[in-house]
N, C-alpha and C positions, 0 to 999 in steps of 0.2 A: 181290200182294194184290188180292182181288175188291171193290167194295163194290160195293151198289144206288145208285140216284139219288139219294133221299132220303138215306141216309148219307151221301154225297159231299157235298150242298149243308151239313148239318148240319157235317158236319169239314173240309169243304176246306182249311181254313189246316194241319191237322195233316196232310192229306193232301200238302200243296203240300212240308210240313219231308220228310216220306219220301221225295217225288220227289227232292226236293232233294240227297239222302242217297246216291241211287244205285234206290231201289226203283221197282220198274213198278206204279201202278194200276192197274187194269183196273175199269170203272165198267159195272154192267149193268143191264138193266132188262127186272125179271121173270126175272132170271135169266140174260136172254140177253146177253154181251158188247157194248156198242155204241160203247163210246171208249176210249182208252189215255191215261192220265198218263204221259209219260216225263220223262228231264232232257234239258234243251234241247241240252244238250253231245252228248247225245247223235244229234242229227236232224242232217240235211244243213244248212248253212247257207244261209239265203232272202238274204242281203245276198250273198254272190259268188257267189251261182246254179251252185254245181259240184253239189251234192243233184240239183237240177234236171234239169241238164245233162243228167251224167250216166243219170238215169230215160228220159230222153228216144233218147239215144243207144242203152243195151242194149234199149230198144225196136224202136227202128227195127233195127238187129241181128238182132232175132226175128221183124220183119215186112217184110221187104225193098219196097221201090215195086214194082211191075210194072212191067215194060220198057216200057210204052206211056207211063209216067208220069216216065222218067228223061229227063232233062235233060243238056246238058253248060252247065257256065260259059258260055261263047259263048251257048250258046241263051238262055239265061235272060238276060243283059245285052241280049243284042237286045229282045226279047221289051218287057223293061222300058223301053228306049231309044222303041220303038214306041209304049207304053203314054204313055208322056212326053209325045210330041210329039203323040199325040193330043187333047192337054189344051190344047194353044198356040192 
């Protein structure tokens, strides 16, 4: 279901029982799409951060570092180790 802004603010509670239900809002303005009601059940969870994670991981997947920018474990703990004892 579409509404404009003005009808979302006017029904939202009737809006919120439909999400609730299973149904997708789509709320636009002027016509144009610019937010989604969903049901919460249905988004990644923000308390165990696997939504997150996950986004974050098939990203980097699709945009690999450049070899100048890879690290190994070792390097990076050094690195950090240096970083430390510069603060002493």
């Amino acid at each position: 279901m579409q509404v404009n802004i003005f009808e979302a603010k006017n029904r939202l509670s009737q809006l919120i029982k439909s999400v609730q239900a299973g149904e997708e809002v789509v709320i636009a303005n002027r016509g144009e799409p610019v937010a989604r009601l969903v049901p919460a059940r249905a988004t990644p969870s923000a308390a165990s951060g696997t939504g997150s994670a996950r986004a974050i991981l098939d990203w980097l997947e699709r945009h690999p570092l450049p070899d100048y920018a890879r690290r190994s474990v070792a390097e990076i703990d050094s690195a950090i180790e240096q970083e430390r004892r510069s603060w002493d």
